[in-house]
N, CA, C and O atoms as a GROMACS GRO file, in nm:
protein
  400
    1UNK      N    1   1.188   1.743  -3.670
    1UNK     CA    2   1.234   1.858  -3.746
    1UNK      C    3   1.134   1.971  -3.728
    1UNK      O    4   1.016   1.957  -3.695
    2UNK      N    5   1.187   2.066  -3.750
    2UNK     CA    6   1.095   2.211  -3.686
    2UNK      C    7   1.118   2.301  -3.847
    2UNK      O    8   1.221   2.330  -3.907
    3UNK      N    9   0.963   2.328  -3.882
    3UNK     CA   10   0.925   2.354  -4.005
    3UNK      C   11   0.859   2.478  -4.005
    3UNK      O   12   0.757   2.500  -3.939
    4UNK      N   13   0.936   2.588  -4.106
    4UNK     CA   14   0.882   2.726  -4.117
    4UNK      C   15   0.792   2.752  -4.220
    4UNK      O   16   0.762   2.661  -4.298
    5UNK      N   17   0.738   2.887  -4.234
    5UNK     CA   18   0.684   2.877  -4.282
    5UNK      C   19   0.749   2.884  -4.453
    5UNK      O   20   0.675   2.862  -4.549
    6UNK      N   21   0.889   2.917  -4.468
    6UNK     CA   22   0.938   2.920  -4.611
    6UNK      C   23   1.024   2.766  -4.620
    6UNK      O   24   1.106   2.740  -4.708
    7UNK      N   25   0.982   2.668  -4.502
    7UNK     CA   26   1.020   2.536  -4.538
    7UNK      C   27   0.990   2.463  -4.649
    7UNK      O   28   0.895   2.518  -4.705
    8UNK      N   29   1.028   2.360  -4.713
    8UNK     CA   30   0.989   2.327  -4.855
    8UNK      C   31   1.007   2.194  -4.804
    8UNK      O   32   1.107   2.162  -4.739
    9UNK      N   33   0.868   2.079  -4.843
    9UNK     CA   34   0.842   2.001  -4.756
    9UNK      C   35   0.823   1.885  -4.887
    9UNK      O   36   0.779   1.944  -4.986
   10UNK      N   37   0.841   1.760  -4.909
   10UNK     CA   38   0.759   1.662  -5.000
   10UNK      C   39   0.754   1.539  -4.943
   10UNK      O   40   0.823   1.525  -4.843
   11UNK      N   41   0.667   1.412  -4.996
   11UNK     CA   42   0.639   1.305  -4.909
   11UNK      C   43   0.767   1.219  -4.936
   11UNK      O   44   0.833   1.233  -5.038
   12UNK      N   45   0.800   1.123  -4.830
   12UNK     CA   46   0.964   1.072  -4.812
   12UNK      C   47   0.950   0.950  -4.919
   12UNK      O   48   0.838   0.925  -4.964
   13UNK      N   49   1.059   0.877  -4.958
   13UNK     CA   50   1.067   0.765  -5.023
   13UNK      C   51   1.015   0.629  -4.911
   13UNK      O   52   1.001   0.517  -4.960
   14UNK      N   53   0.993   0.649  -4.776
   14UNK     CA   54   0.991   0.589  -4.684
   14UNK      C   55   0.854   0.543  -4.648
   14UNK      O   56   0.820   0.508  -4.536
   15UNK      N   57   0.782   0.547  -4.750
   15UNK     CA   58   0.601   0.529  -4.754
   15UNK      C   59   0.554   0.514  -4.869
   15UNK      O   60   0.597   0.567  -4.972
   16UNK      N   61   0.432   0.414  -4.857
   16UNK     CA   62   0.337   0.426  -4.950
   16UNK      C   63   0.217   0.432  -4.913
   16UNK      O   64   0.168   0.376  -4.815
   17UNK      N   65   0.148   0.524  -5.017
   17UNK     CA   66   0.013   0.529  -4.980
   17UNK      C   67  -0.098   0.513  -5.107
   17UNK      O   68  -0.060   0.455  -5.208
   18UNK      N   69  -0.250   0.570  -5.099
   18UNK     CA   70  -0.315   0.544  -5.168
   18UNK      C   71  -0.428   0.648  -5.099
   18UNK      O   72  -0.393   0.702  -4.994
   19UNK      N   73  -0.555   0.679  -5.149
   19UNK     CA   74  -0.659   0.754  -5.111
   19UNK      C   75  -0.751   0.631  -5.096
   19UNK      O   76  -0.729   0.521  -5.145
   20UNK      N   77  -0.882   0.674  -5.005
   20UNK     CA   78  -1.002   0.592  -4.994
   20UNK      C   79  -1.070   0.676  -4.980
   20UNK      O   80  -1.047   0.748  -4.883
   21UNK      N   81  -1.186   0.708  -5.066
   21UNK     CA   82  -1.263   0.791  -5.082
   21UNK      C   83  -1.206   0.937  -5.041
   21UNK      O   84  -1.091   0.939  -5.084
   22UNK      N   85  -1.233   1.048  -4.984
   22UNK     CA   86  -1.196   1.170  -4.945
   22UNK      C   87  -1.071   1.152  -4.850
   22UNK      O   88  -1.036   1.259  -4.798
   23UNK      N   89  -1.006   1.055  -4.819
   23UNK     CA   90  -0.903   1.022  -4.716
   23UNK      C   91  -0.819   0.949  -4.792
   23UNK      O   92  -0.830   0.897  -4.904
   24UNK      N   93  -0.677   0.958  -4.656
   24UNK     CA   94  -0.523   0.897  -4.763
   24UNK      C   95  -0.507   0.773  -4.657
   24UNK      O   96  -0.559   0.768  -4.546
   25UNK      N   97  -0.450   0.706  -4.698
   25UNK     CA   98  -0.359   0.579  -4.573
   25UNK      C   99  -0.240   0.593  -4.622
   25UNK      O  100  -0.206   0.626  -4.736
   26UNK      N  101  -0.191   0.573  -4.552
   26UNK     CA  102  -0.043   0.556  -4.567
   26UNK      C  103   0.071   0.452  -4.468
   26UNK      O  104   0.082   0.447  -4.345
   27UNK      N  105   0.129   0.394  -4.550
   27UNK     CA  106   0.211   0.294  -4.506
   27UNK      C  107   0.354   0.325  -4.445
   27UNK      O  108   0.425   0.292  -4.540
   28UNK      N  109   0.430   0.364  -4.358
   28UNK     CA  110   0.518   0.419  -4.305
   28UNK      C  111   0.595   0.248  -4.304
   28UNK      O  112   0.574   0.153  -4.229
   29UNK      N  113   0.693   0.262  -4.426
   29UNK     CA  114   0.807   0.178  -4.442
   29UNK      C  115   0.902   0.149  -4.319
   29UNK      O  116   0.944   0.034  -4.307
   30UNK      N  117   0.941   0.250  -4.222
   30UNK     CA  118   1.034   0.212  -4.135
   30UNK      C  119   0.974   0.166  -4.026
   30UNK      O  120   1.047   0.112  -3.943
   31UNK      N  121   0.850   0.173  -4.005
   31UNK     CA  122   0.781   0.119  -3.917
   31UNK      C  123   0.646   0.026  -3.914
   31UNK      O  124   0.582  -0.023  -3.820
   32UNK      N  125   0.633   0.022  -4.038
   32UNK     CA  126   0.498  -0.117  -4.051
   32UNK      C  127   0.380  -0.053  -4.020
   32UNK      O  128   0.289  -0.131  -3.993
   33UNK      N  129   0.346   0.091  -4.014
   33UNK     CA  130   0.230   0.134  -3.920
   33UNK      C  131   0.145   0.183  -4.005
   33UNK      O  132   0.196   0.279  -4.063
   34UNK      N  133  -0.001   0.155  -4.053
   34UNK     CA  134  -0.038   0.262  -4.135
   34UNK      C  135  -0.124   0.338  -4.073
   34UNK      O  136  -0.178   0.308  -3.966
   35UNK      N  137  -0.145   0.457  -4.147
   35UNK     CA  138  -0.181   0.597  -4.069
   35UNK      C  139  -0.265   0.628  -4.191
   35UNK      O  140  -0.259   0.600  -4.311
   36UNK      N  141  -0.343   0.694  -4.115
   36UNK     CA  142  -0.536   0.764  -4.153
   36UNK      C  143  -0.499   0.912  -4.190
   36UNK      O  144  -0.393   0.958  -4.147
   37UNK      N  145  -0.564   0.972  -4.254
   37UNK     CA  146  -0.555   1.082  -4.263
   37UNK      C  147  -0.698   1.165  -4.307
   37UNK      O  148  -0.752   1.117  -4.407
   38UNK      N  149  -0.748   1.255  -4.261
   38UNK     CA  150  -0.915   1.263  -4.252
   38UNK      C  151  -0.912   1.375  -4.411
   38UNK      O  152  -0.806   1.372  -4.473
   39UNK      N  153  -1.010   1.452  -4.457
   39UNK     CA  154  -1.000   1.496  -4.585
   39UNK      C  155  -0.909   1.621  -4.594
   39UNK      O  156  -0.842   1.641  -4.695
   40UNK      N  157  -0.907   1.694  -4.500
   40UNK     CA  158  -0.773   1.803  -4.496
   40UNK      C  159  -0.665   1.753  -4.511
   40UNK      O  160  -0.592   1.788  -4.603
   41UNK      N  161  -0.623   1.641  -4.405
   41UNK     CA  162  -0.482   1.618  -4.422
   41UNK      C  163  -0.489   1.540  -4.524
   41UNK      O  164  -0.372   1.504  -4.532
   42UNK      N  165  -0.566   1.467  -4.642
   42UNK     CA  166  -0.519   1.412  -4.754
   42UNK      C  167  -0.518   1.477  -4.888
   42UNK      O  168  -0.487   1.436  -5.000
   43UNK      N  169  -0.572   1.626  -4.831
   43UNK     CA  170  -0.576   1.701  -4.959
   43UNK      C  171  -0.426   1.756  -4.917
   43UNK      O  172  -0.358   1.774  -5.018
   44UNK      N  173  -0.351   1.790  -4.781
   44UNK     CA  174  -0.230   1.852  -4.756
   44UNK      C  175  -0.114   1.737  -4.830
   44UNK      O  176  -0.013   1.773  -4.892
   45UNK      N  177  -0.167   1.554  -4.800
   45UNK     CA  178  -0.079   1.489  -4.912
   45UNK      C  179  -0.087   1.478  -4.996
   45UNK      O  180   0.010   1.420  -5.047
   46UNK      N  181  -0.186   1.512  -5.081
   46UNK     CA  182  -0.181   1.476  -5.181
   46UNK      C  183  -0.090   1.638  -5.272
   46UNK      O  184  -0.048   1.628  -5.387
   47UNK      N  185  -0.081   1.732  -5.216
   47UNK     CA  186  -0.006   1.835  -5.244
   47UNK      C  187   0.151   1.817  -5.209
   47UNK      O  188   0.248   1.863  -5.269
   48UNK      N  189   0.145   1.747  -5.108
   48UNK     CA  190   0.270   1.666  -5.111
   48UNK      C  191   0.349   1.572  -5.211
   48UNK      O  192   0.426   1.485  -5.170
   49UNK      N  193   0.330   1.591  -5.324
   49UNK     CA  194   0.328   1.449  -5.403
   49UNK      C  195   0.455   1.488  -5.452
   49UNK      O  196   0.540   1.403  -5.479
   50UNK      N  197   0.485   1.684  -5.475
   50UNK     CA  198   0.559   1.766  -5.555
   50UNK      C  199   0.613   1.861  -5.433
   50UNK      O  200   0.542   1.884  -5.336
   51UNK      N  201   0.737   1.910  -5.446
   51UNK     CA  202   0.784   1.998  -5.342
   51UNK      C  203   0.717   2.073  -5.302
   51UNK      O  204   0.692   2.142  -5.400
   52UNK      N  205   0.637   2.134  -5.175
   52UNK     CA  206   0.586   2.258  -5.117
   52UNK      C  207   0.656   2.375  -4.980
   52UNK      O  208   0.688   2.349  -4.864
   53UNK      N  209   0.657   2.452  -5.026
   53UNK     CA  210   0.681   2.541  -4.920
   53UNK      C  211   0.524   2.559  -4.844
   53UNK      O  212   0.410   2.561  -4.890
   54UNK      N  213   0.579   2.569  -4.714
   54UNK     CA  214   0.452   2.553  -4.609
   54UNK      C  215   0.364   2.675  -4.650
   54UNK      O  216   0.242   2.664  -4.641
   55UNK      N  217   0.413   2.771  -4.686
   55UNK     CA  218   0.323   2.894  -4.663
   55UNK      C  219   0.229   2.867  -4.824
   55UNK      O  220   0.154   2.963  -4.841
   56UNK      N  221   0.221   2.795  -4.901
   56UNK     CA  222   0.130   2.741  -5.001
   56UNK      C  223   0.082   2.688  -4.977
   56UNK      O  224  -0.032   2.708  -5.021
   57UNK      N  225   0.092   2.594  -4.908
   57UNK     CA  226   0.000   2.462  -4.839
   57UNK      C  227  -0.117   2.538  -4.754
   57UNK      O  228  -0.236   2.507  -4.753
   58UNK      N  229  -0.045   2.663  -4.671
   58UNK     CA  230  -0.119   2.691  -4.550
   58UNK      C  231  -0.238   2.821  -4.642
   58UNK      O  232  -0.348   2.851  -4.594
   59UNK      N  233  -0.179   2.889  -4.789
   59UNK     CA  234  -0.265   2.931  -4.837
   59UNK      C  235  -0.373   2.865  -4.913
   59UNK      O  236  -0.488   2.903  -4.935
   60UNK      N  237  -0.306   2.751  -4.949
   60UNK     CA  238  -0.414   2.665  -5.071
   60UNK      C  239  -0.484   2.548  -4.993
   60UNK      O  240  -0.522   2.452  -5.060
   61UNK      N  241  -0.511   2.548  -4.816
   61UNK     CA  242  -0.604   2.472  -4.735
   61UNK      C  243  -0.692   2.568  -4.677
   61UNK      O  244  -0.814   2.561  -4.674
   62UNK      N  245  -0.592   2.694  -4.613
   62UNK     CA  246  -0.715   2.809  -4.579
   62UNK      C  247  -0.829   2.886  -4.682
   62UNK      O  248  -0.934   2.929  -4.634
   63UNK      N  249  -0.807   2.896  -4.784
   63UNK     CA  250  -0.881   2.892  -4.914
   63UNK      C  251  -0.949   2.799  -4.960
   63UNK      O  252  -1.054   2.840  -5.009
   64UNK      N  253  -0.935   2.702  -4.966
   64UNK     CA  254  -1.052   2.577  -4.979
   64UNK      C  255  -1.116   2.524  -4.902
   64UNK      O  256  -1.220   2.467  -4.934
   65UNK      N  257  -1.063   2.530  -4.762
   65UNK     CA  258  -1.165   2.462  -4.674
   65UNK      C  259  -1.245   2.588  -4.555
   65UNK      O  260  -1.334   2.584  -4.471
   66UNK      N  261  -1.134   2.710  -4.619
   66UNK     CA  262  -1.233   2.816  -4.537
   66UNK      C  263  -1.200   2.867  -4.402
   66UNK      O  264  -1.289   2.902  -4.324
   67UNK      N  265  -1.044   2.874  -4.365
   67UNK     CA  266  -1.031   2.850  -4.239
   67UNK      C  267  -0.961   2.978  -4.233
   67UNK      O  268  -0.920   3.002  -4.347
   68UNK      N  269  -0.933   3.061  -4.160
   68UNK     CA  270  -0.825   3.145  -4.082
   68UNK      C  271  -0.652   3.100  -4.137
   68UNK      O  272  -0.607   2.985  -4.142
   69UNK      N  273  -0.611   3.169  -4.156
   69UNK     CA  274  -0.503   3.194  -4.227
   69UNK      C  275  -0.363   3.122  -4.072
   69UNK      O  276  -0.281   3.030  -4.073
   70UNK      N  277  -0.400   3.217  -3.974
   70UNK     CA  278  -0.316   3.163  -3.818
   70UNK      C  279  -0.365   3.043  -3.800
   70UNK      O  280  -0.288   2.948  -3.804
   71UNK      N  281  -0.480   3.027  -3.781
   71UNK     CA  282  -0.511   2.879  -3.725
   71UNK      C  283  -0.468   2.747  -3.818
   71UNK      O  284  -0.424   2.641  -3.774
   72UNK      N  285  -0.501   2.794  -4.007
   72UNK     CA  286  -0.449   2.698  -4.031
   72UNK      C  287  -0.293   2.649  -4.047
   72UNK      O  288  -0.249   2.536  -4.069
   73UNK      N  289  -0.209   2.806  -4.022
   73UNK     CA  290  -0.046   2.767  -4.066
   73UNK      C  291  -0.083   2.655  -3.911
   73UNK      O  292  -0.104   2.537  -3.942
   74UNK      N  293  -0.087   2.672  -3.827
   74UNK     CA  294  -0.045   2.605  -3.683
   74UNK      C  295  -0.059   2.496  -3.691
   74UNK      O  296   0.032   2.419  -3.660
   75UNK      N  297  -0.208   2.442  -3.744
   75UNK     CA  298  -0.270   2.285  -3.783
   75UNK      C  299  -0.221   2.250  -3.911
   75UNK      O  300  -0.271   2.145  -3.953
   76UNK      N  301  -0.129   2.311  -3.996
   76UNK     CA  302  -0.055   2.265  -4.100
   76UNK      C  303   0.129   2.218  -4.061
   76UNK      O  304   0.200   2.127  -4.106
   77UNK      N  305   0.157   2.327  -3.958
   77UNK     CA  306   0.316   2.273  -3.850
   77UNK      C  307   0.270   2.172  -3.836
   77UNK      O  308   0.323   2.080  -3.898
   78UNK      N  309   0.142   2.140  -3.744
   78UNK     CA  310   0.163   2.029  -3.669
   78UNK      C  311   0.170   1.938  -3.706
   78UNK      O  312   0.247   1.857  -3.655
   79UNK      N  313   0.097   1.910  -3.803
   79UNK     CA  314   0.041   1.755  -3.917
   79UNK      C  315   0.182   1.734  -3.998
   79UNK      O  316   0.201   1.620  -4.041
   80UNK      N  317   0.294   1.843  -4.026
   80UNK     CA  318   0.394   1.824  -4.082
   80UNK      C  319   0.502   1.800  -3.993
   80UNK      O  320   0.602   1.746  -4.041
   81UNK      N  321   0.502   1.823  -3.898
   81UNK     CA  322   0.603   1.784  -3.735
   81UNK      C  323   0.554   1.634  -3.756
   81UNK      O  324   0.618   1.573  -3.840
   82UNK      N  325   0.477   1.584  -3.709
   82UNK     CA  326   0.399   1.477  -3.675
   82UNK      C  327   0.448   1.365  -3.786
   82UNK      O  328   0.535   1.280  -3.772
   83UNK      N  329   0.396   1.381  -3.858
   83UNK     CA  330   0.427   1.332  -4.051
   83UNK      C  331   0.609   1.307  -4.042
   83UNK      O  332   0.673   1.204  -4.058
   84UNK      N  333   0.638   1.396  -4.022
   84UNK     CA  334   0.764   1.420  -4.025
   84UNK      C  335   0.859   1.303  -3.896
   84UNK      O  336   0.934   1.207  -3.913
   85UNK      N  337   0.824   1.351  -3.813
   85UNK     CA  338   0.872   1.212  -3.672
   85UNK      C  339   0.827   1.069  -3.742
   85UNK      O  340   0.889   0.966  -3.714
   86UNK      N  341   0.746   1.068  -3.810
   86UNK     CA  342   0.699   0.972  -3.894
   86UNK      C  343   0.786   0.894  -3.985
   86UNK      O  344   0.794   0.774  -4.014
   87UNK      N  345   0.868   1.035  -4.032
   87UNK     CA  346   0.927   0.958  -4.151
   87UNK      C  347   0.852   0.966  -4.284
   87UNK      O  348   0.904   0.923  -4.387
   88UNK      N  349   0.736   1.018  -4.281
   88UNK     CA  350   0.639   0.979  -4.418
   88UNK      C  351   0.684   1.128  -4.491
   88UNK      O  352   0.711   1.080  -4.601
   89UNK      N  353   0.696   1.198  -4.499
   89UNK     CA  354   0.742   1.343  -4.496
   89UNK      C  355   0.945   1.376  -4.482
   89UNK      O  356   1.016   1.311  -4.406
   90UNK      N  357   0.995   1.479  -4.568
   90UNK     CA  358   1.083   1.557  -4.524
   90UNK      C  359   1.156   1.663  -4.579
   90UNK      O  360   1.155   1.668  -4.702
   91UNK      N  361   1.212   1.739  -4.528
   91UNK     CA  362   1.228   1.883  -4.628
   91UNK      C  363   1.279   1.827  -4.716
   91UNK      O  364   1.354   1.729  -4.712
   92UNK      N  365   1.231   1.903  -4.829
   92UNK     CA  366   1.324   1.927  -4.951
   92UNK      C  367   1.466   2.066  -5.003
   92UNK      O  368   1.466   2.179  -5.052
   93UNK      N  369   1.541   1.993  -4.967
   93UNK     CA  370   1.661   2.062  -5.006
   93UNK      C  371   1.717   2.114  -5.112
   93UNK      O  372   1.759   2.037  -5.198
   94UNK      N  373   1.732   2.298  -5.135
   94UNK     CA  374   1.800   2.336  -5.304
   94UNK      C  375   1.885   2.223  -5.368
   94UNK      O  376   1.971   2.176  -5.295
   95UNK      N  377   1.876   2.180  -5.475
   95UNK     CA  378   1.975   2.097  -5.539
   95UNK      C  379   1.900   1.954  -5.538
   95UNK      O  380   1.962   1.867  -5.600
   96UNK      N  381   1.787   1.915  -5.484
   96UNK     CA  382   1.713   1.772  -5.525
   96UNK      C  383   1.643   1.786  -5.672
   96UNK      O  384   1.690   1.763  -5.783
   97UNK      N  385   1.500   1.836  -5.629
   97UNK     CA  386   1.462   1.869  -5.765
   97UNK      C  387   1.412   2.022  -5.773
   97UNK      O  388   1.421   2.086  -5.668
   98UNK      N  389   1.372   2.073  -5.860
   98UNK     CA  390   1.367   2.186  -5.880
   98UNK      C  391   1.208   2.195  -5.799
   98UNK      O  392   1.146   2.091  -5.775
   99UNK      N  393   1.159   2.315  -5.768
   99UNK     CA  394   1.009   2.357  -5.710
   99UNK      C  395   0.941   2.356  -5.831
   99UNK      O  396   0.981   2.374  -5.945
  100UNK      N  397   0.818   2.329  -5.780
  100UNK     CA  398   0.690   2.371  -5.891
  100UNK      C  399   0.708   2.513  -5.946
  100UNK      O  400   0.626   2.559  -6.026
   0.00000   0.00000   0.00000
C-alpha cells in the first residue's frame, strides 16, 4: 500500500508486540516472524497504538529526535510501506474509529 502524507495509519489486529528497553518486537500473526524495531521506529509504534495521519508522526519524530522534516517524512513512508507488506500496520478508514 502506498501511504501519503494525509494517510491515517494504526497497528493491524494481525500482531502482537511488546517493548524491550528503548525498542519494540513484534510478532507478525500471518507469518510467525518477529521483527526488531530500533528506538525511532518503536517510538513511531508505539504512536501507532491510536489512529495517525503520517504528517503527525513525521512532525512528532522530526521534533524529538531532531531530524529534517524531508528526510524524516521519507524514513517514516518507508518503515510504514515495509510494516505495512508486513501486515503489522494498515490504513485506517473514516467510519472505524474516530481520530485522536
Amino acid at each position: 500500500m502506498t501511504f501519503t502524507r494525509e494517510s491515517c495509519v494504526v497497528v493491524s489486529d494481525e500482531q502482537v508486540s511488546t517493548s524491550v528497553g528503548d525498542e519494540a518486537v513484534i510478532l507478525g500473526m500471518r507469518d510467525g516472524v518477529y521483527y526488531g524495531l530500533d528506538a525511532v521506529g518503536a517510538r513511531i509504534w508505539e504512536l501507532l497504538a491510536t489512529p495517525r495521519r503520517v504528517s503527525e508522526l513525521v512532525c512528532t519524530i522530526s521534533d524529538e529526535f531532531e531530524v529534517a522534516r524531508e528526510r524524516c517524512e521519507r524514513d517514516v513512508l518507508d518503515l510504514l510501506e515495509e510494516l505495512s507488506r508486513r501486515a503489522l500496520i494498515r490504513e485506517h478508514r473514516e467510519g472505524d474509529a474516530a481520530l485522536p
